[in-house]
LUMFI-849667 format. One record per atom (N, C-alpha, C, O): residue number from 1; residue in one letter; x, y, z. Coordinates in steps of 0.2 Angstrom, whole numbers, plus 5000, padded with zeros to 4 digits. Each point is the difference from the previous one (the first is absolute). Layout:
BEGIN
nr,rest,c1,c2,c3
NUM,a,X,Y,Z
...
// end
This chain:
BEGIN
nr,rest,c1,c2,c3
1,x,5359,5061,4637
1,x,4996,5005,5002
1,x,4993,4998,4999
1,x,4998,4998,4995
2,x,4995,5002,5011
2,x,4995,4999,5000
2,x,4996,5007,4994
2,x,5001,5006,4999
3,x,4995,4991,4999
3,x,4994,5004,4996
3,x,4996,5003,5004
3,x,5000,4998,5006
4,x,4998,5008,4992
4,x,4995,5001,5004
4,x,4995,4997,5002
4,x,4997,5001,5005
5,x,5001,4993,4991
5,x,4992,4996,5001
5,x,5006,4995,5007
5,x,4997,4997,5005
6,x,5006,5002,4995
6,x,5004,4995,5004
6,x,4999,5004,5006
6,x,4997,4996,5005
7,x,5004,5012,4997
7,x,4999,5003,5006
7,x,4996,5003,5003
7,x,5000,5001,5006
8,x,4995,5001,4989
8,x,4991,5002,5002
8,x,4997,4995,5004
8,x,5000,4995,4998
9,x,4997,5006,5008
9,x,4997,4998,5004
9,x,4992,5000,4995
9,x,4997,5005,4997
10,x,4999,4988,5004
10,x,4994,5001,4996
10,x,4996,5006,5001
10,x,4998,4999,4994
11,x,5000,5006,5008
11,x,4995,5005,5003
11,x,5005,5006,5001
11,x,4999,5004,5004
12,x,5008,4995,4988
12,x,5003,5007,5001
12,x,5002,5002,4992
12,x,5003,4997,4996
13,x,4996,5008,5003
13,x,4999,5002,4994
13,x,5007,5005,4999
13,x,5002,5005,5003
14,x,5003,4993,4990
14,x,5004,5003,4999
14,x,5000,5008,4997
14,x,4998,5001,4994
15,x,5004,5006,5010
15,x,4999,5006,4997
15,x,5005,5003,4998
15,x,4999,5006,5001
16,x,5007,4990,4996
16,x,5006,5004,4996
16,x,5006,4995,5002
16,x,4999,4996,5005
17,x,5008,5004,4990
17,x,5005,4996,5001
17,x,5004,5004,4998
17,x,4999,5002,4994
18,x,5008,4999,5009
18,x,5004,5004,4997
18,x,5006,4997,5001
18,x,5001,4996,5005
19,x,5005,5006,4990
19,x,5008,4999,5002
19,x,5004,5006,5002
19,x,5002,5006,4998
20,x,5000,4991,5009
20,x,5004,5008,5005
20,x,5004,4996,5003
20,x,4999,4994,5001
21,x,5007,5009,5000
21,x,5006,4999,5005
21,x,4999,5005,5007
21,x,4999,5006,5001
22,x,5004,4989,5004
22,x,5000,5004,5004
22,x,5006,5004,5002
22,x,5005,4997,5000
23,x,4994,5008,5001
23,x,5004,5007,5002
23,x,5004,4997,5006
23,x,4999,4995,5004
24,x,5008,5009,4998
24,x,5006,4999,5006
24,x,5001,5007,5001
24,x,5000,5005,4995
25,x,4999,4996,5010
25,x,5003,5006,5002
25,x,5009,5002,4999
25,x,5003,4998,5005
26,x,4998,5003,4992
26,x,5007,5000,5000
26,x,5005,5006,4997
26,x,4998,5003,4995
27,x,5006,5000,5007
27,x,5005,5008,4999
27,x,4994,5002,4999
27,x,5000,4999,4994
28,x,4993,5004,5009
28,x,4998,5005,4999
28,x,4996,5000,4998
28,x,4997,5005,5002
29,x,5000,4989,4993
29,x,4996,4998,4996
29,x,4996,4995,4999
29,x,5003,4996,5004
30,x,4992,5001,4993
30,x,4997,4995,5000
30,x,5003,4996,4992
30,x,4999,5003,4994
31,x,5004,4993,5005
31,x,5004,4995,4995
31,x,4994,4994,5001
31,x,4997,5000,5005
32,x,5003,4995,4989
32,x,4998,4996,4999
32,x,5003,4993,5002
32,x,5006,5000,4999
33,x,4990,4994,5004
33,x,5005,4995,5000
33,x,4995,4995,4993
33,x,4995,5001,4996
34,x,5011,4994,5005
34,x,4997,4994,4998
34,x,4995,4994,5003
34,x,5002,5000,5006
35,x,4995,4996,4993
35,x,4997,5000,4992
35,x,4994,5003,5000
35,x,4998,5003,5005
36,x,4999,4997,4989
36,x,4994,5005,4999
36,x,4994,4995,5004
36,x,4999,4994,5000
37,x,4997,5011,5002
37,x,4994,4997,5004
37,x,4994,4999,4996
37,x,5001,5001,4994
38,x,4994,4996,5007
38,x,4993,4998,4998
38,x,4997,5003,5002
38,x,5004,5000,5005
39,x,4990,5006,4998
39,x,4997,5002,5005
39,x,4993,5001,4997
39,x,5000,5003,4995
40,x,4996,4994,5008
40,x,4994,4999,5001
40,x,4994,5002,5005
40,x,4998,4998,5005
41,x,4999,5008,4991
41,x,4996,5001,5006
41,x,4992,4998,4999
41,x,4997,5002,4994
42,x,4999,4995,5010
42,x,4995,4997,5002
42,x,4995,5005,5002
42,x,5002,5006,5002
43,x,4990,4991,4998
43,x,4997,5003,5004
43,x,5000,4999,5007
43,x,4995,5001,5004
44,x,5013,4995,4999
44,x,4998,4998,5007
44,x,5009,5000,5003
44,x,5003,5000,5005
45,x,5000,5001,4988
45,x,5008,5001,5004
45,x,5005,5003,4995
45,x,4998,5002,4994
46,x,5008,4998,5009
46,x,5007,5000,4996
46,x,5003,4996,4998
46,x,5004,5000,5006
47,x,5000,4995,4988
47,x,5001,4995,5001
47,x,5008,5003,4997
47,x,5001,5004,4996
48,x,5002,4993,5007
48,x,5008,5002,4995
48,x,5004,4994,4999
48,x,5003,4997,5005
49,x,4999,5002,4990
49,x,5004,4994,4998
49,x,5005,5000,4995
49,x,4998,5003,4994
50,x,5007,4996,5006
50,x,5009,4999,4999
50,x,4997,4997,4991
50,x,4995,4996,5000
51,x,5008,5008,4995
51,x,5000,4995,4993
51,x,5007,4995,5000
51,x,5005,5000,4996
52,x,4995,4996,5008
52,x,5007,4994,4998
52,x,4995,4995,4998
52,x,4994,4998,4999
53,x,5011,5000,4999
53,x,5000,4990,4998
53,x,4999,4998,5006
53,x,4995,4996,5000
54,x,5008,5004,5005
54,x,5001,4997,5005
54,x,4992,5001,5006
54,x,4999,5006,5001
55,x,4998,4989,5003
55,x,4994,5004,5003
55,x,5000,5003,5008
55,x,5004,4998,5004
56,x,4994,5005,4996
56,x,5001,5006,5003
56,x,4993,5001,5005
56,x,4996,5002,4995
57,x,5002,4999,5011
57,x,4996,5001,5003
57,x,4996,5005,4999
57,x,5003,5004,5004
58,x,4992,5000,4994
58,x,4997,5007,4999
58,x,4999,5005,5006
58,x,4996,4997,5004
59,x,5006,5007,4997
59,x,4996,5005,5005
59,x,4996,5001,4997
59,x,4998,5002,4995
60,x,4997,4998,5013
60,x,4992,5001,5001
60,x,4999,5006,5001
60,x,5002,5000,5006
61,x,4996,5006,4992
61,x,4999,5006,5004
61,x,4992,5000,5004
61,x,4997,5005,4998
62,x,5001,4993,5005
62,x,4989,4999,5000
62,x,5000,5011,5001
62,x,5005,5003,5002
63,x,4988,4999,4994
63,x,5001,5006,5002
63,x,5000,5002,5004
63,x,5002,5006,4999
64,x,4996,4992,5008
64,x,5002,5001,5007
64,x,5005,5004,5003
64,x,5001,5004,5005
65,x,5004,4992,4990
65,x,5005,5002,5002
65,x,5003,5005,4999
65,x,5002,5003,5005
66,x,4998,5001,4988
66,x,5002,5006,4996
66,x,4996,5005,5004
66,x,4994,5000,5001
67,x,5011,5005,5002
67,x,4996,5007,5005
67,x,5001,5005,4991
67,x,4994,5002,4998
68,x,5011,4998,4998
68,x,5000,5008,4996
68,x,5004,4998,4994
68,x,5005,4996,5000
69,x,4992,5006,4992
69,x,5004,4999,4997
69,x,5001,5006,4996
69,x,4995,5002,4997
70,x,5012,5002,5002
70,x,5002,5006,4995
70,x,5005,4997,4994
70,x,5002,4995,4999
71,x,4998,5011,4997
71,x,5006,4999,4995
71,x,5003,5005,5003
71,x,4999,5004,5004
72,x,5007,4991,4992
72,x,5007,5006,5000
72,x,5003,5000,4995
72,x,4999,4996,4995
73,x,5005,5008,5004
73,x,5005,4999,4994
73,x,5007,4999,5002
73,x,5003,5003,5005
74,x,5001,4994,4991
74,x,5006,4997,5001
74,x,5005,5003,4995
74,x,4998,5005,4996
75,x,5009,4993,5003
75,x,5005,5002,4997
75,x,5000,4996,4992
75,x,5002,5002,4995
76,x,4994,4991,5005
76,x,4999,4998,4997
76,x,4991,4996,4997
76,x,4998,4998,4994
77,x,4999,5001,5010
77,x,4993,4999,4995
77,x,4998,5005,5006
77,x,5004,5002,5004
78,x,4986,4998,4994
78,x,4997,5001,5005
78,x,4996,4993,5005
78,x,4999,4995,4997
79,x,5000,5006,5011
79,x,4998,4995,5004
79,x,4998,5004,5003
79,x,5000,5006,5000
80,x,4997,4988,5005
80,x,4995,5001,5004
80,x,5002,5000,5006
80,x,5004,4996,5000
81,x,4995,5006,5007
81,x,5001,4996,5004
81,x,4992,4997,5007
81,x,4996,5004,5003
82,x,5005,4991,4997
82,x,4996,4998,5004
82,x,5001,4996,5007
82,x,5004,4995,5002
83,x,4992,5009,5002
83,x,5001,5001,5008
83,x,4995,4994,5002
83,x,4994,4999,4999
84,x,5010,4999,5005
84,x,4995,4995,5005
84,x,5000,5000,5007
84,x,5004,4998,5003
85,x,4993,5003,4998
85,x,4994,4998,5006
85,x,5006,4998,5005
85,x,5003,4995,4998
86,x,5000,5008,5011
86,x,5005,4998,5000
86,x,5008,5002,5002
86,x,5004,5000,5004
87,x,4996,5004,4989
87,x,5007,5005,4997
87,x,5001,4998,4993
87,x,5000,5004,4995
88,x,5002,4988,5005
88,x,5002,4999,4994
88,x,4999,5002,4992
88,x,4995,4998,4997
89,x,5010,5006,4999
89,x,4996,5003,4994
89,x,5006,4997,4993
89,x,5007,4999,5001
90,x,4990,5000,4994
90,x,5001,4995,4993
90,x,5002,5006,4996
90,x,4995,5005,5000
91,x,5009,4996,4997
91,x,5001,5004,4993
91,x,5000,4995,4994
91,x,5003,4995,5000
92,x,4994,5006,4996
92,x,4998,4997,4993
92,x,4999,5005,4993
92,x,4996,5003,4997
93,x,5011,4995,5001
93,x,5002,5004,4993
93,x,4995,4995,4996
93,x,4999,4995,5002
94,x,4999,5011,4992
94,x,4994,4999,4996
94,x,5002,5004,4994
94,x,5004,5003,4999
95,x,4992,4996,4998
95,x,4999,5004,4993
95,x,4995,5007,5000
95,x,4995,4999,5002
96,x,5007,5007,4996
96,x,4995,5004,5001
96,x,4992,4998,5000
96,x,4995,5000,5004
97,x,5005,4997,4989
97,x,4993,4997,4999
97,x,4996,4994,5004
97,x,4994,4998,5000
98,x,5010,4999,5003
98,x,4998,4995,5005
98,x,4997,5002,5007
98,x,4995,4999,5002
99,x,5012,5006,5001
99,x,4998,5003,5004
99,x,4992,5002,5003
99,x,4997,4999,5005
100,x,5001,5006,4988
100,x,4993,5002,5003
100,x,4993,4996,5001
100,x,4996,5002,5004
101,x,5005,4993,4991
101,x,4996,4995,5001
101,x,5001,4995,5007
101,x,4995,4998,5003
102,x,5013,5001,5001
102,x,5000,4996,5004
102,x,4999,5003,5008
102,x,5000,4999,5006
103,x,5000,5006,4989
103,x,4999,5006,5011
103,x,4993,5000,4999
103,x,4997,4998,5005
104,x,4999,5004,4989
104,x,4991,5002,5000
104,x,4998,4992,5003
104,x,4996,5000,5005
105,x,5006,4995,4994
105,x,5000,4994,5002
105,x,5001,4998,5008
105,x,4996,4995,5003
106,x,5008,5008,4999
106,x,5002,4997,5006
106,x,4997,5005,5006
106,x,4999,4998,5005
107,x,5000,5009,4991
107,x,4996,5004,5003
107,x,4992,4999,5003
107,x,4997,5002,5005
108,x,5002,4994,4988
108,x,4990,4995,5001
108,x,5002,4997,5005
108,x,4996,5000,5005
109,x,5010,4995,4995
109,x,4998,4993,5003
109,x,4999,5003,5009
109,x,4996,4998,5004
110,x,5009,5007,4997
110,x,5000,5002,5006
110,x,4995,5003,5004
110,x,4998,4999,5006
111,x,4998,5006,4989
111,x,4994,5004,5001
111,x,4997,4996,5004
111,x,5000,4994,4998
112,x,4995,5007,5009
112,x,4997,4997,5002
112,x,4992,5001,4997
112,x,4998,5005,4998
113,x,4998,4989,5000
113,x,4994,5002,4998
113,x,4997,5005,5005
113,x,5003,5002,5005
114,x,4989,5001,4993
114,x,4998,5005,5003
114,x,4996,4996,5004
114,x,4998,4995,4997
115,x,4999,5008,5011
115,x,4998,4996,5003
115,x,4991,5001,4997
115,x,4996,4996,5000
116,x,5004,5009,4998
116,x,4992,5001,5000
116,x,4998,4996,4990
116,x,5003,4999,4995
117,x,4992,4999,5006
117,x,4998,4997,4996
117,x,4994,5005,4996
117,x,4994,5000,5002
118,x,5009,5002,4992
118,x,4992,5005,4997
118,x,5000,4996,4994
118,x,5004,4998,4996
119,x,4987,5002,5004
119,x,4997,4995,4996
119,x,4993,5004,4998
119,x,4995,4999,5002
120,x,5007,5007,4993
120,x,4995,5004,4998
120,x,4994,4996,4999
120,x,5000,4994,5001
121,x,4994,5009,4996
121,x,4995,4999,4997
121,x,4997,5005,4993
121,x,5001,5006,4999
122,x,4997,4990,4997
122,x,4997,5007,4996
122,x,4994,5000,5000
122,x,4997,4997,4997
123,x,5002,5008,5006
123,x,4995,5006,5000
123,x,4996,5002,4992
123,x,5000,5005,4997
124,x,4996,4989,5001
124,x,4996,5003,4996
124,x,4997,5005,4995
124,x,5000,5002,4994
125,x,4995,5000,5016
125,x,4998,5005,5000
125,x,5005,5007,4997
125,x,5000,5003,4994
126,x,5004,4998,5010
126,x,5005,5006,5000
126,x,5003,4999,4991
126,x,5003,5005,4997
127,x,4996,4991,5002
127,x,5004,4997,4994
127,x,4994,5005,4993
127,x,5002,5004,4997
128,x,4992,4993,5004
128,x,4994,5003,4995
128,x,5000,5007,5003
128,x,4998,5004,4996
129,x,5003,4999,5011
129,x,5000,5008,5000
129,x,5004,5003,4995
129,x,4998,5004,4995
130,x,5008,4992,5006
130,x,5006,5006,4997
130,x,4997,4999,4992
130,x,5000,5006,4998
131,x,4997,4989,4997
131,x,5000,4998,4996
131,x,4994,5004,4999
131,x,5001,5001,4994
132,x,4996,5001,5008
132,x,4993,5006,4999
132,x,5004,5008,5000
132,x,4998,5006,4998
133,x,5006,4992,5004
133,x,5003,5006,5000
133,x,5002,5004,4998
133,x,4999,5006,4999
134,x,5008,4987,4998
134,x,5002,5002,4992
134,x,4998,4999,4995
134,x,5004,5001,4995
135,x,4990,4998,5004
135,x,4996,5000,4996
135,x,4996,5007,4998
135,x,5000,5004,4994
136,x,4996,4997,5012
136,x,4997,5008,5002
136,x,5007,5005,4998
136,x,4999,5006,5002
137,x,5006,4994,4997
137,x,5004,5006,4997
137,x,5000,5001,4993
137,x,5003,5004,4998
// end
């Protein structure tokens, strides 16, 4: 299994790693397969990778790709599921506590930045008004 420093691209920054299995839809329900996953979310993707011995190529998610991601709850842990761009959608059993941290995460990565760019100033002056202000009470 690669490290993360093996999988990071120079000019990307690691922002959470968690252990989840992916979900099967199966009688009715969402069950767990094996084996347990690595999942990695970046400031620039979703990396998902198999804990074997044996090496195993990683999925790439780029954020591009991800249209939506919700939790759900299952019969057995709580997951997430995550929709891509496409049709295709991932369920991913997690621990409740991983959970909220790995959706607020994947939630950022998708966000598009804002296109407007605000670069306030301060206002000195206005700054010594209010300060005469609260003074004069």
């Amino acid at each position: 299994m690669l490290t993360a420093s093996d999988l990071l691209k120079p000019d990307e920054t690691l922002a959470g790693s968690y252990q989840m299995e992916i979900g099967r839809w199966s009688g009715g329900r969402w069950t767990p397969t094996v084996p347990v996953l690595w999942v990695m979310v970046t400031d620039q993707r979703v990396i998902i990778q198999a804990q074997h011995r044996k090496y195993r190529e990683p999925a790439i998610i780029p954020a591009k790709a991800i249209a939506f991601i919700e939790t759900v709850d299952t019969a057995y842990r709580p997951a997430v599921l995550l929709r891509l761009k496409g049709g295709p959608q991932i369920c991913l059993l997690t621990s409740r506590h991983d959970r909220h941290g790995f959706v607020k995460r994947v939630r950022h990565l998708i966000t598009p930045p804002s296109p407007v760019e605000f670069t306030p100033e301060l206002q000195v002056g206005s700054l010594h008004k209010l300060i005469d202000f609260l003074e004069g009470m």
